[in-house]
C-alpha positions as protocol buffer text, in pm:
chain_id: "A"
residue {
  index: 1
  type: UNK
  ca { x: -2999 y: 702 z: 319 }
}
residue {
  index: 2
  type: UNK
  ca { x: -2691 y: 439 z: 407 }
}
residue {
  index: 3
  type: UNK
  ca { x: -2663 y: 234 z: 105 }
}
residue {
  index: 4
  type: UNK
  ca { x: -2611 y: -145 z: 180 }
}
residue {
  index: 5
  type: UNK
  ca { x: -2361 y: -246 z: -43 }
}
residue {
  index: 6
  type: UNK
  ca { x: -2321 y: -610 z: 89 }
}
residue {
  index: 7
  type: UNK
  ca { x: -2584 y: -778 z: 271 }
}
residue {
  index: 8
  type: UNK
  ca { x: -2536 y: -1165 z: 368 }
}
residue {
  index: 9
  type: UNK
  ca { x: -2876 y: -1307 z: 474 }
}
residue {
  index: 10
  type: UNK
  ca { x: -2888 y: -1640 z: 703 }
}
residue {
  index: 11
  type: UNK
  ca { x: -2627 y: -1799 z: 484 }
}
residue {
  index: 12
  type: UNK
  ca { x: -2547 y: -2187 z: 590 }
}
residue {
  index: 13
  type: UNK
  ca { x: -2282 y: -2388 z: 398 }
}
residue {
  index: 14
  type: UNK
  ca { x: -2227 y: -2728 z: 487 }
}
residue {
  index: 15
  type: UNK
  ca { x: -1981 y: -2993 z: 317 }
}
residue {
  index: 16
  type: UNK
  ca { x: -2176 y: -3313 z: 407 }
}
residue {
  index: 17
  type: UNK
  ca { x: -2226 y: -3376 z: 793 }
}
residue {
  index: 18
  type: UNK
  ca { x: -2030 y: -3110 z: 874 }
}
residue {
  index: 19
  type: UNK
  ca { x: -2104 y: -2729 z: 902 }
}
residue {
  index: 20
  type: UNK
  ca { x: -1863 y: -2472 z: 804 }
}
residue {
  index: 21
  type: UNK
  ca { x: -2089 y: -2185 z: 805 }
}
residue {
  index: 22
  type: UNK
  ca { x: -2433 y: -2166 z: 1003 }
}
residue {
  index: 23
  type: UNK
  ca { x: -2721 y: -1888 z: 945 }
}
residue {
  index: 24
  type: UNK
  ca { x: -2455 y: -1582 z: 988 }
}
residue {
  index: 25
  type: UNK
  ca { x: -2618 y: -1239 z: 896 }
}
residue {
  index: 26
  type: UNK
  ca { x: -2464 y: -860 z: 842 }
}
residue {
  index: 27
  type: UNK
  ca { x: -2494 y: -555 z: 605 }
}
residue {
  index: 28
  type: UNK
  ca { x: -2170 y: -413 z: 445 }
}
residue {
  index: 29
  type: UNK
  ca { x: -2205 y: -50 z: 374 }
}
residue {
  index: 30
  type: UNK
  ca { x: -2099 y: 159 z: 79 }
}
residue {
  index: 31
  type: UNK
  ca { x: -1697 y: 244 z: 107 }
}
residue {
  index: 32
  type: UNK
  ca { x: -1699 y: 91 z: 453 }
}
residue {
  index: 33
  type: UNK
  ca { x: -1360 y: -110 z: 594 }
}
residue {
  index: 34
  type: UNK
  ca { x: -1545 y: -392 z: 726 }
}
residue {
  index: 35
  type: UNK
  ca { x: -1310 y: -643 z: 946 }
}
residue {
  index: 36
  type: UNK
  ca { x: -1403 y: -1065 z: 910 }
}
residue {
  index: 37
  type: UNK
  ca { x: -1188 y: -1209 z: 1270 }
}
residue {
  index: 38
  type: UNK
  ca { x: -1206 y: -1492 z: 1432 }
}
residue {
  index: 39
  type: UNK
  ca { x: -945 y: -1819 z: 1520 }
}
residue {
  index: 40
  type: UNK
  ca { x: -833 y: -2023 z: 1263 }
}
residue {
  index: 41
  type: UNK
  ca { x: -1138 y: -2273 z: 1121 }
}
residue {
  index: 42
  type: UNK
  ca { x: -1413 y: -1984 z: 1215 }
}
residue {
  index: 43
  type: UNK
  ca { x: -1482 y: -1998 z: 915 }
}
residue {
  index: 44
  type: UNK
  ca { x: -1411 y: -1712 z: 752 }
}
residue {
  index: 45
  type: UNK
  ca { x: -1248 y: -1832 z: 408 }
}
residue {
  index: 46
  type: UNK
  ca { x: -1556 y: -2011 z: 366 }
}
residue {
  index: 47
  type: UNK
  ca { x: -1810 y: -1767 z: 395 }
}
residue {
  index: 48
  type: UNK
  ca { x: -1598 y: -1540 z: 143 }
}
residue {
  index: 49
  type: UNK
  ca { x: -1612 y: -1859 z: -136 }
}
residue {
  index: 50
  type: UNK
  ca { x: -2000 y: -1862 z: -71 }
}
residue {
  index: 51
  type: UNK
  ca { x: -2007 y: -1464 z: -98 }
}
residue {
  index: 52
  type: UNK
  ca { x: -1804 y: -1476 z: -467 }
}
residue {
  index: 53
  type: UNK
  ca { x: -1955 y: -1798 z: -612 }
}
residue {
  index: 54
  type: UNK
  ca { x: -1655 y: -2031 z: -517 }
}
residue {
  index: 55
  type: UNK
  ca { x: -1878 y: -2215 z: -304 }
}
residue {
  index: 56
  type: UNK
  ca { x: -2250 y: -2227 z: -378 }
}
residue {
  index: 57
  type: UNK
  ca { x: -2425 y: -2173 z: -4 }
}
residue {
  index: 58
  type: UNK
  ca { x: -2628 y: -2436 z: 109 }
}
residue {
  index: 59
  type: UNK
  ca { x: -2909 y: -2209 z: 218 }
}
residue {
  index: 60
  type: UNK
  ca { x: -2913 y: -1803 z: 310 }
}
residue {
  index: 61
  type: UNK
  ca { x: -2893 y: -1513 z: 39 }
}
residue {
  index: 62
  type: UNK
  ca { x: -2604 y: -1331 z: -60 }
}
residue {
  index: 63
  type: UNK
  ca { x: -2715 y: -993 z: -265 }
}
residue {
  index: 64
  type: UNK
  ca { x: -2448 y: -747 z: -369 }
}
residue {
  index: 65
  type: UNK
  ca { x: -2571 y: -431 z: -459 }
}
residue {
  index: 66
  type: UNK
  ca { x: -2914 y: -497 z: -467 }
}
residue {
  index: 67
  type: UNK
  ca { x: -2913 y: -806 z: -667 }
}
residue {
  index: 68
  type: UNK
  ca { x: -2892 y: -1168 z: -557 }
}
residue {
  index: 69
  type: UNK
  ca { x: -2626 y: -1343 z: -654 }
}
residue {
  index: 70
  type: UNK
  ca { x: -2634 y: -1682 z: -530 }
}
residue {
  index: 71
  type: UNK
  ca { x: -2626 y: -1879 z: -829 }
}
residue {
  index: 72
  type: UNK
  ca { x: -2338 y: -1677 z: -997 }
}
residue {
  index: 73
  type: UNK
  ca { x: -2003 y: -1774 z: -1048 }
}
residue {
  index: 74
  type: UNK
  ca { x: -1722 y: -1598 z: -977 }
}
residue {
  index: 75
  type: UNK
  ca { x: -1617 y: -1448 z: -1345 }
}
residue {
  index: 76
  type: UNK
  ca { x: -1974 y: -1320 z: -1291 }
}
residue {
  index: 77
  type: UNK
  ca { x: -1957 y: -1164 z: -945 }
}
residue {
  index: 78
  type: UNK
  ca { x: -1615 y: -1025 z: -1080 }
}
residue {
  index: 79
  type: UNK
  ca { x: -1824 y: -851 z: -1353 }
}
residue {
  index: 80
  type: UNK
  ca { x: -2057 y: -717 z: -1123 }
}
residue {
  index: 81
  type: UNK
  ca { x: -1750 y: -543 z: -955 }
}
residue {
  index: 82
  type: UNK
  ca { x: -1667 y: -804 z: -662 }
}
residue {
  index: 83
  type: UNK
  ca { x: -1343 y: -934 z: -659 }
}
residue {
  index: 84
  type: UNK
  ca { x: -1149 y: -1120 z: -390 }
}
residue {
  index: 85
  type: UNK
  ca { x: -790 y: -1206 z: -323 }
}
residue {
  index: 86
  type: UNK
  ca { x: -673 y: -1522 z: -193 }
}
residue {
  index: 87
  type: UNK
  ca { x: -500 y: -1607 z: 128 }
}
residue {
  index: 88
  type: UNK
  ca { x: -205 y: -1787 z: -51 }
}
residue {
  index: 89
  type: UNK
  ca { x: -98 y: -1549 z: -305 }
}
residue {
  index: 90
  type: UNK
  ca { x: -159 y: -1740 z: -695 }
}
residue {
  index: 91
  type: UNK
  ca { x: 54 y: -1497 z: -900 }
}
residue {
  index: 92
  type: UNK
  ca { x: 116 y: -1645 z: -1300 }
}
residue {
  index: 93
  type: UNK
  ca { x: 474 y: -1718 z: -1191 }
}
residue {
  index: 94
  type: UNK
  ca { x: 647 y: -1690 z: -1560 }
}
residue {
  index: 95
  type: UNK
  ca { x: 440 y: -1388 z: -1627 }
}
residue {
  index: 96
  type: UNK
  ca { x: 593 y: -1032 z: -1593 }
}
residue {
  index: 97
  type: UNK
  ca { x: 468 y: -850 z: -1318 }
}
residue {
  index: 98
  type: UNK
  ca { x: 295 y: -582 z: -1525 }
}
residue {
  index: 99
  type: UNK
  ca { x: 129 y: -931 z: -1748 }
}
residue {
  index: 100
  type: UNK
  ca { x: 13 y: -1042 z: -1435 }
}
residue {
  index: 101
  type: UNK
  ca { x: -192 y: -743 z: -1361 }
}
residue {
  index: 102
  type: UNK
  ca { x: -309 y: -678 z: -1756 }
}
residue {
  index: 103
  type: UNK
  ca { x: -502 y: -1031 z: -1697 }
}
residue {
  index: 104
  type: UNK
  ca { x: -704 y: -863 z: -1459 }
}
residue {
  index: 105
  type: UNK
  ca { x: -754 y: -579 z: -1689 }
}
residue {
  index: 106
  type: UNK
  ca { x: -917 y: -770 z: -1932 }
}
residue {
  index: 107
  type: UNK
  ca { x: -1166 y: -853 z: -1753 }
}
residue {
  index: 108
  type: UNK
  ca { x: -1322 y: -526 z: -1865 }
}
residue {
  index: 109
  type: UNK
  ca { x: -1158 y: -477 z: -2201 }
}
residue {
  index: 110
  type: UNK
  ca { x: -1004 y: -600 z: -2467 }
}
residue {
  index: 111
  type: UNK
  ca { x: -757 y: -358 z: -2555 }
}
residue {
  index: 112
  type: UNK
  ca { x: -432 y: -490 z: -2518 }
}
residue {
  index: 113
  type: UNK
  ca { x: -289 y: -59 z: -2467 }
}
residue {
  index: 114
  type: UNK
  ca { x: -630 y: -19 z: -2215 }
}
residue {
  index: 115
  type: UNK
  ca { x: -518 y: -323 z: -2014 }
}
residue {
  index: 116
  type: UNK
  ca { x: -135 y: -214 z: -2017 }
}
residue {
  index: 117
  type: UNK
  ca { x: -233 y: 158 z: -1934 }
}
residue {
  index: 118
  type: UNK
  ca { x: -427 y: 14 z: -1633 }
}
residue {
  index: 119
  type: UNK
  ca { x: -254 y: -236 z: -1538 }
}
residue {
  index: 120
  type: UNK
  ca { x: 40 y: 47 z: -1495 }
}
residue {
  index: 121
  type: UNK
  ca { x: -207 y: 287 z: -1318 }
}
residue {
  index: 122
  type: UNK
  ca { x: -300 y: -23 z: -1055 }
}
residue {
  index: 123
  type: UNK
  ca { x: 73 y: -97 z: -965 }
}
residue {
  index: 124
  type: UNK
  ca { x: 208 y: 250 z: -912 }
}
residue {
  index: 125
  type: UNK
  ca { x: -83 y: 257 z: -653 }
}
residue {
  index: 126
  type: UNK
  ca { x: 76 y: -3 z: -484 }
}
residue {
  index: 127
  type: UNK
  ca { x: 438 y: 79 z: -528 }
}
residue {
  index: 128
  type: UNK
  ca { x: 586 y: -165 z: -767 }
}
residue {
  index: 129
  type: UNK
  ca { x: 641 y: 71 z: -1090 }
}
residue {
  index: 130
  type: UNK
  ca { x: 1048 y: -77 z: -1037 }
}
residue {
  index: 131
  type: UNK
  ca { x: 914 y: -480 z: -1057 }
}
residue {
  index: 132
  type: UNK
  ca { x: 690 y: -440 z: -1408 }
}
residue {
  index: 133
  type: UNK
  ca { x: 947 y: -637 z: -1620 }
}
residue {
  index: 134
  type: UNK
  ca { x: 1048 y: -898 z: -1340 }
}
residue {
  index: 135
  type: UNK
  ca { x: 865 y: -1189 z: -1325 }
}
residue {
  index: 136
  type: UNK
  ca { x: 620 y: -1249 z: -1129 }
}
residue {
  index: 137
  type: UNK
  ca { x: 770 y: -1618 z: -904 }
}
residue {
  index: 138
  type: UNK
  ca { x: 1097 y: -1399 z: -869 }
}
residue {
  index: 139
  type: UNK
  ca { x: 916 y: -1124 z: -603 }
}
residue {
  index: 140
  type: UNK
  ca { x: 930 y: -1213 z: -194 }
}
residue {
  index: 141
  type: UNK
  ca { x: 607 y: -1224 z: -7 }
}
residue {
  index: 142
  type: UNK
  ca { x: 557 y: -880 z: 61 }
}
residue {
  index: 143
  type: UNK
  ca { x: 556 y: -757 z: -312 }
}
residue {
  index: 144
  type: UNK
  ca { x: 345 y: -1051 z: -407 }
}
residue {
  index: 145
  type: UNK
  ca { x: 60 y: -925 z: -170 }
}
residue {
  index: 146
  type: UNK
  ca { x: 74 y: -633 z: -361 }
}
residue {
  index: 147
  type: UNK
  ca { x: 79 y: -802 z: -689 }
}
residue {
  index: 148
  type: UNK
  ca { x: -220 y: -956 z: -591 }
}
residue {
  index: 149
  type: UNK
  ca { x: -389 y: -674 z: -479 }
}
residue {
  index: 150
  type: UNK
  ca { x: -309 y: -483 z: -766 }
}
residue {
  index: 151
  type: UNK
  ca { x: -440 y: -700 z: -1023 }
}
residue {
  index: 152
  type: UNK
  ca { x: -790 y: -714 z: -860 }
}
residue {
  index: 153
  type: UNK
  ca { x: -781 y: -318 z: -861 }
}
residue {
  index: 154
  type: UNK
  ca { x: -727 y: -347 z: -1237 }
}
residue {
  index: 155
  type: UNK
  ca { x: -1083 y: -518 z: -1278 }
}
residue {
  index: 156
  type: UNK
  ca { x: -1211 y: -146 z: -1085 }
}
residue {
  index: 157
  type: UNK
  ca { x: -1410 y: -289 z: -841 }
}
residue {
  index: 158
  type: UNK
  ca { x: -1691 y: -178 z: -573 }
}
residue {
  index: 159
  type: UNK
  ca { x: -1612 y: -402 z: -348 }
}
residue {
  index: 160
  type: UNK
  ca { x: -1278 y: -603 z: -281 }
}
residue {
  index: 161
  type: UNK
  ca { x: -1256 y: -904 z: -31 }
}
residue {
  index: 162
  type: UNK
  ca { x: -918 y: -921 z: 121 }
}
residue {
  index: 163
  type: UNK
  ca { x: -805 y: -1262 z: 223 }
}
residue {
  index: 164
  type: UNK
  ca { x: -522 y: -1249 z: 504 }
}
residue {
  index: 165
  type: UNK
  ca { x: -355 y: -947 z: 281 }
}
residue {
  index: 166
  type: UNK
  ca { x: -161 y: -903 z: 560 }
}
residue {
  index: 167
  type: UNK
  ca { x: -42 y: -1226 z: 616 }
}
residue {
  index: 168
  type: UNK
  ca { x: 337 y: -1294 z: 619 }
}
residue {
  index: 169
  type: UNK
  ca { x: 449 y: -950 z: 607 }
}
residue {
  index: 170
  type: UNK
  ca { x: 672 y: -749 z: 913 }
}
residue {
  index: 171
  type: UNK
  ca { x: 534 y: -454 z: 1065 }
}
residue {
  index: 172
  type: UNK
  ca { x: 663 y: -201 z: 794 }
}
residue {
  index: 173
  type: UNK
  ca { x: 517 y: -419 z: 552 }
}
residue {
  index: 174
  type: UNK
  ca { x: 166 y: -459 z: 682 }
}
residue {
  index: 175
  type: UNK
  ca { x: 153 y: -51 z: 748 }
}
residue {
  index: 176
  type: UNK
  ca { x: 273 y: 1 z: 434 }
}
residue {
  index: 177
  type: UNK
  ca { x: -80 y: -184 z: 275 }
}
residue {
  index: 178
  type: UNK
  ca { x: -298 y: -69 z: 526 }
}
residue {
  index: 179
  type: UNK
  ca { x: -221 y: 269 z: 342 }
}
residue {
  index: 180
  type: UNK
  ca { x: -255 y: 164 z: 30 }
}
residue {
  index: 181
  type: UNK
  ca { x: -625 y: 13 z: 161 }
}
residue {
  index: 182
  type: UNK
  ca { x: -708 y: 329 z: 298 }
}
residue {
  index: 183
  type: UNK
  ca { x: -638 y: 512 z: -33 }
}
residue {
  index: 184
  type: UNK
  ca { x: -852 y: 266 z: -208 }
}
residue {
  index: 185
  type: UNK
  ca { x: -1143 y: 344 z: -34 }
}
residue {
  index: 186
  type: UNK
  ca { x: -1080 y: 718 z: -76 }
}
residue {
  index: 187
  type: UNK
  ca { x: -1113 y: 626 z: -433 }
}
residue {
  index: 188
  type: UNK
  ca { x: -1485 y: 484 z: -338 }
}
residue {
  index: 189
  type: UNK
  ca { x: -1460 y: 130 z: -306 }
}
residue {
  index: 190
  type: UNK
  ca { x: -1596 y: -110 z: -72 }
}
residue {
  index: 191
  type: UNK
  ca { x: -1335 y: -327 z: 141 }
}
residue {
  index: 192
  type: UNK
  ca { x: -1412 y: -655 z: 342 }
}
residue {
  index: 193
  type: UNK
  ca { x: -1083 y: -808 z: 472 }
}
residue {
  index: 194
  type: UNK
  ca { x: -1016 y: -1129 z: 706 }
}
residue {
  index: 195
  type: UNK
  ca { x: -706 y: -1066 z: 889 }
}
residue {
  index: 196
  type: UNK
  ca { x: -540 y: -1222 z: 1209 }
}
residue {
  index: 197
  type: UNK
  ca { x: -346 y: -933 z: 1290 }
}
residue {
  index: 198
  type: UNK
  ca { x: -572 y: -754 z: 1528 }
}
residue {
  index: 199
  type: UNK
  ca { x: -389 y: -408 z: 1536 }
}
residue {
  index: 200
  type: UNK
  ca { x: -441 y: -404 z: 1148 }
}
residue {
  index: 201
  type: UNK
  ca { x: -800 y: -488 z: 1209 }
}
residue {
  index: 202
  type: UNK
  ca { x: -865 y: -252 z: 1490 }
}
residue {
  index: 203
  type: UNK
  ca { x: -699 y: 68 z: 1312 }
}
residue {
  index: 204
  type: UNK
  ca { x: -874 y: 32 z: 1024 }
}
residue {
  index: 205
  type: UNK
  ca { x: -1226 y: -96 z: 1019 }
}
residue {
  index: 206
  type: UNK
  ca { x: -1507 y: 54 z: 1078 }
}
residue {
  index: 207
  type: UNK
  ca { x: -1707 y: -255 z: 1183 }
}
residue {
  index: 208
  type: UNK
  ca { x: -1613 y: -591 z: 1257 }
}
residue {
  index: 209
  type: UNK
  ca { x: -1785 y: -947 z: 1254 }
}
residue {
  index: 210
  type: UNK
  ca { x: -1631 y: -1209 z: 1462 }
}
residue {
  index: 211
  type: UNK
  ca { x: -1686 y: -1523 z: 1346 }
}
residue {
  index: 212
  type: UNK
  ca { x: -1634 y: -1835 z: 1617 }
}
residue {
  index: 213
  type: UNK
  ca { x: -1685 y: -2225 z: 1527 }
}
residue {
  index: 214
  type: UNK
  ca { x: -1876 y: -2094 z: 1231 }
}
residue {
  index: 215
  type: UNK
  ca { x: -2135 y: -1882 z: 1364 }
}
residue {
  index: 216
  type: UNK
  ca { x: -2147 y: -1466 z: 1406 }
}
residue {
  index: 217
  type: UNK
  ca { x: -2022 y: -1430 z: 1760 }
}
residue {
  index: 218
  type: UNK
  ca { x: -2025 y: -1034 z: 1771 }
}
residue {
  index: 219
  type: UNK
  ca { x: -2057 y: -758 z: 1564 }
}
residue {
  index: 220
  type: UNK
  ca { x: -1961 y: -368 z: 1597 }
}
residue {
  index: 221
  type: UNK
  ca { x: -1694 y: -120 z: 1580 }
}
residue {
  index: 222
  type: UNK
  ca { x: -1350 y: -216 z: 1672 }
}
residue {
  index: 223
  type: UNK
  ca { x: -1428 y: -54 z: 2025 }
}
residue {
  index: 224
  type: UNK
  ca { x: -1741 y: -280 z: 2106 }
}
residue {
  index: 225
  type: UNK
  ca { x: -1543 y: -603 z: 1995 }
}
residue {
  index: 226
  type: UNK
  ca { x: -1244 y: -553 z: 2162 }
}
residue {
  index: 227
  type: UNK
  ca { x: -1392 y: -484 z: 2509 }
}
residue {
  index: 228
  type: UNK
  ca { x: -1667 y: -775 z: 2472 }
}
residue {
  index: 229
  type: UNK
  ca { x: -1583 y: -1051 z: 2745 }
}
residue {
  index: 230
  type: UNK
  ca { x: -1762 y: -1332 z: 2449 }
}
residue {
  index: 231
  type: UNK
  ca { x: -1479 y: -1260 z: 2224 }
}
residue {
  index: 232
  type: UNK
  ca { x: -1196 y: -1166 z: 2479 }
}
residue {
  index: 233
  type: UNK
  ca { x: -1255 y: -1570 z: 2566 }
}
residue {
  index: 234
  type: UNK
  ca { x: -1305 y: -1717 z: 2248 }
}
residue {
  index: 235
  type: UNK
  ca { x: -1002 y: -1537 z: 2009 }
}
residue {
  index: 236
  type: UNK
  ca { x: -821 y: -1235 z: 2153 }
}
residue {
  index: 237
  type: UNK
  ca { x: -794 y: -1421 z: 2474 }
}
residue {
  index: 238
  type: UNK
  ca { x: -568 y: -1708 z: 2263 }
}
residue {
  index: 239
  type: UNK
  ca { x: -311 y: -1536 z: 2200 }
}
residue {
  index: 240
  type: UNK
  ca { x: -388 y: -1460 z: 1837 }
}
residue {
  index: 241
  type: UNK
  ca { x: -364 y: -1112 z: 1843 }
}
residue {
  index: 242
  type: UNK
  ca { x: -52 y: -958 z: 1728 }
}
């Protein structure tokens, strides 16, 4: 039987009069690629603070592997093996690269040689075994996606939540992580990503929610979305697509 990793039930989130999220529904599967699209104020960043306990919803369930989590906050999602990165990158700037990614490591121990030892294991996954000593504000845009993405890894998560991890990077660039992502889930885990680049999206998900003025406009594989006239007109036809 297909295991529901994810499933997001009705959830609403308003910020006073006006609604950022309204009732949207969908299941996430175990080691799915699961695409979030839509234009820019969809909603999407949203949704992903109400799924990791940024933002508390204002009504709807969120329960991640078979245990509602509503009312958590994020250290405590993080625990349950749900991590997210973050559309601007936050890197500890006057850290070393390798310190950077031992602070996600100990979120599951507190050996300082069991952090380092992962925290080594998580960047040569992503390429930057040559950065470990540099600091972390020194590295262009490109190698601070992977930072990022790298120091969730080290907390070994089921499920990862992929803010714009493409965003900013050239062609090469954006390849270059969409093969890392694809190892990832080779490894097991669980991705969710919101991206803007819709050959990214399309060559790697296997489902996709499109998300329009806040609201679940479509949902299915990359085929069904990109041949549906509903969201031809509201996003691809804008000339967001890359």
């Amino acid at each position: 039987m297909i295991q529901h990793l994810l499933h997001i039930s009705h959830v609403s989130k308003h910020f006073g009069g006006n609604v950022a999220v309204s009732d949207v529904s969908f299941s996430v599967n175990e080691k799915q690629i699961f695409g979030l699209i839509g234009p820019n104020g969809a909603g999407k960043t949203t949704l992903f603070n109400c799924i990791t306990g940024f933002f508390p919803a204002t009504a709807g369930d969120v329960i991640f592997d078979n245990k509602k989590i509503n009312a958590l906050r994020p250290d405590q999602v993080c625990k349950l093996g749900m991590v997210r990165t973050w559309q601007r990158v936050k890197p500890l700037e006057n850290l070393t690269v390798l310190e950077n990614v031992m602070v996600g490591a100990f979120s599951i121990t507190n050996s300082t040689g069991e952090a380092e030892a992962n925290a080594m294991e998580q960047l040569q996954k992503v390429g930057l075994t040559d950065y470990v000593k540099k600091s972390a504000g020194s590295l262009p845009i490109g190698l601070k996606k992977k930072l990022e993405l790298a120091r969730v890894l080290a907390t070994h998560p089921k499920m990862l939540l992929l803010d714009e991890i493409c965003g900013g990077l050239n062609h090469t660039e954006t390849d270059l992580l969409l093969d890392i992502i694809r190892g990832i889930r080779m490894k097991g885990a669980t991705i969710v990503f919101i991206e803007h680049d819709m050959k990214a999206v399309t060559s790697i998900c296997d489902r996709i929610v499109v998300l329009n003025s806040g609201e679940k406009l479509a949902e299915g594989t990359p085929e069904e979305i990109t041949s549906n006239p509903d969201v031809i007109a509201a996003y691809l036809g804008g000339g967001h697509h890359a």
